[in-house]
N, C-alpha and C positions, 0 to 999 in steps of 0.2 A: 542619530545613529539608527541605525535599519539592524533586525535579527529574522534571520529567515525562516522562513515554518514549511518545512524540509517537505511536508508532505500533507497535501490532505485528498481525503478520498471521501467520496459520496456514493451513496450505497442506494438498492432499493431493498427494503426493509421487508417486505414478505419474504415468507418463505417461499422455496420452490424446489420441488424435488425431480432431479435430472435425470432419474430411475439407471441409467448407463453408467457414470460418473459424476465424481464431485473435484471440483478445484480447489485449494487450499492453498493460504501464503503460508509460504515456511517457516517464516518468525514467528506466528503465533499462533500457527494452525487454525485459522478462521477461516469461514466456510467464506466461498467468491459465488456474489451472485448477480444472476443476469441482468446485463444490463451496468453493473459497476463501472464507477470512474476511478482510479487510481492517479491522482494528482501530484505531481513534482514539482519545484523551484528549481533546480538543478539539473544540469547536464553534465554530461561526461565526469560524473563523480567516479569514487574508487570501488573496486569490488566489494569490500563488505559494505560500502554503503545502503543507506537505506535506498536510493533509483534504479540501484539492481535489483528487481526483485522477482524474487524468487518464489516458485510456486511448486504446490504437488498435485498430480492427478491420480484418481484412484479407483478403480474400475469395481461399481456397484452394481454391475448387472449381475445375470444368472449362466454368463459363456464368456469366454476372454472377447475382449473387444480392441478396434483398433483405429487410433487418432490420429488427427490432423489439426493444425491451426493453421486459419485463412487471413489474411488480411483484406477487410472488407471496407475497410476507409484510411487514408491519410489527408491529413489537415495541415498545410501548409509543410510539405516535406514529399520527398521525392521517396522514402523509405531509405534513403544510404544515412549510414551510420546509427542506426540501429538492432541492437542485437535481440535475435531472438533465438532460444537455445532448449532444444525438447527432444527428448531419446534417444540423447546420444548425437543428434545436428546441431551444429553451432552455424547461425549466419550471421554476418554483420552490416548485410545490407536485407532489406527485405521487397517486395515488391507486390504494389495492389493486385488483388482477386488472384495471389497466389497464394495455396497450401503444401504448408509443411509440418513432418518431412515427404519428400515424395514422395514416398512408399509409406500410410500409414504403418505408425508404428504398434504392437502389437503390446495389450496391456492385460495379462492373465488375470482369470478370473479373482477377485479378491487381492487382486496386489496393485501397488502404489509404484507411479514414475517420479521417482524424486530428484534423486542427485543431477546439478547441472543444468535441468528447468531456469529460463530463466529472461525476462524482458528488461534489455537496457539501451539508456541513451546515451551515444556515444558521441553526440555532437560536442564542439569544445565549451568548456564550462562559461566562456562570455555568449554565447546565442543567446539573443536577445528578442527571437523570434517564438511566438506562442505556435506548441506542434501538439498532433497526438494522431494517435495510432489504434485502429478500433482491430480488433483480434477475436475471431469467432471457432471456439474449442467444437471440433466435430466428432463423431464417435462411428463406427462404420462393420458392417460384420462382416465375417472372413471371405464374402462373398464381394463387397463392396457394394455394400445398401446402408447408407444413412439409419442410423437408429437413434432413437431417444430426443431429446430436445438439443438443439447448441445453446451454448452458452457464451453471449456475448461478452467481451470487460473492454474497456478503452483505457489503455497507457496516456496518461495528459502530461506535456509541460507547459509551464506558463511561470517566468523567469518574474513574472510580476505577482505572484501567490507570496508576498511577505508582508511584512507585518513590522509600521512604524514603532520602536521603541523608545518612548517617552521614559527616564531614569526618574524613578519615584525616590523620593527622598531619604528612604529606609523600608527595604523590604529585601528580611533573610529569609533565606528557606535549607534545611538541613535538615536531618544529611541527604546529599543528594544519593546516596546508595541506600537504600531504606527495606525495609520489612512490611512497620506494622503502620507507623506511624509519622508523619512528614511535620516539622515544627515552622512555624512560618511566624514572623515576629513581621510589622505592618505598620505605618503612624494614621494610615487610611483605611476606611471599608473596599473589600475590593470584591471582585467574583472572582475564580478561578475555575480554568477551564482547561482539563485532562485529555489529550489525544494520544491515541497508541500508534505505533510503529505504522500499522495503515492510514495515521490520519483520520483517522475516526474519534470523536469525543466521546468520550466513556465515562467523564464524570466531570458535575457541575455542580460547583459549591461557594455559597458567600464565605468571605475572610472578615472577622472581625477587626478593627484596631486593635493593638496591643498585639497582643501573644498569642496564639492557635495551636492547634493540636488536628491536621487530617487524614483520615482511616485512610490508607490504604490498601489494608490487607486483602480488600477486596477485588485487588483488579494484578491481572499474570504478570509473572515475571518478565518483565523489558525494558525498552526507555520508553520514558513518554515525555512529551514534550507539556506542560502548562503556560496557558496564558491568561496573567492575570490583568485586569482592568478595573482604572478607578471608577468614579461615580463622574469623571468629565471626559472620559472616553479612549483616557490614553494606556498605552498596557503596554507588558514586559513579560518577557519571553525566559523562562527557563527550564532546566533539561534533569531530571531525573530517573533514575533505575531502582526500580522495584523489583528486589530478591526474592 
């Protein structure tokens, strides 16, 4: 039995300060940065799903400034049936070394483009074909002069990002809605291994036999996906939210 692992994203870890603007996923308000991968299993999911997703821009210079997003690579896709949605333009096809919207749009000083931002795959849920879509946020002054650094991110599918589910022979985990604390009961040592809504692992921890008790107080409110694994390689897949 296969369990999919909806989403993983690989990051580059320095910091980088884009002086003009910052990007943000809206589910968790974490900062996007250059160069990210944004990884799917899934196509043509539903709007609130997690492969729509949804970002904010937020204008940190010292004058309003005014954006664009280019498409600077596709990988195996022609750009049709994907949506890309930014101040108020929704398209649902897109097209290489094209920027949108055509008319930079105008992002006042100290304010955020939020509502409606957004990159999805609208190809039908059986493509079976690995795509992605490289997107480069540009920032431009009312003159139209390029300022500040862009910021690359690539949208990836790959229908094959899952993860074999070997059924262990007893392993609870409750409650799945949780606060402080996740109870995990196990007849095996296992590691487990916490990724949030972007697909990024946030937290990594051995599971004793028997009975366990893991903190979680320390990581934001969302779902996260855990994957835990025996000591022979095989692992299982489950879903909890953190209040």
């Amino acid at each position: 039995m296969k369990k999919t692992l909806l989403f993983i994203c690989f990051s580059v870890f320095a910091f980088v300060s884009y002086a003009q603007f910052e990007v943000r996923a809206k589910s968790d308000n974490s900062l996007i940065t250059d160069g990210q991968t944004i990884a799917f299993s899934e196509a043509g999911c539903g709007f609130t799903d997690p492969c729509n997703w949804k970002f904010t821009v937020t204008n940190t210079a010292s004058e309003d400034i005014y954006m664009r997003i280019f498409i600077d690579d596709l990988t195996n896709t022609d750009g049709t049936n994907f949506q890309l949605c930014f101040a108020g333009v929704c398209l649902n096809n897109v097209t290489l070394n094209s920027g949108y919207p055509t008319n930079p749009a105008m992002i006042a000083l100290g304010a955020t483009s939020s509502n409606g931002n957004n990159f999805w795959n609208l190809n039908p849920s059986d493509t079976s074909i690995a795509m992605s879509w490289t997107m480069r946020f540009q920032a431009f002054d009312a003159g139209g002069t390029q300022i500040g650094t862009p910021l690359n991110v690539t949208y990836s599918f790959d229908p094959n990002l899952s993860i074999e589910e070997e059924e262990f022979t007893s392993v609870e985990v409750f409650p799945t809605q949780v606060k402080n604390e996740l109870n995990v009961t196990s007849n095996q040592k296992l590691t487990a291994e916490f990724y949030d809504i972007l697909g990024k692992k946030v937290k990594d921890i051995t599971v004793d036999m028997g009975k366990s008790k893991i903190n979680v107080s320390d990581l934001s409110p969302q779902l996260y996906i855990i994957r835990f694994t025996d000591e022979a390689g095989k692992t299982l897949i489950r879903k909890i939210i953190v209040e």
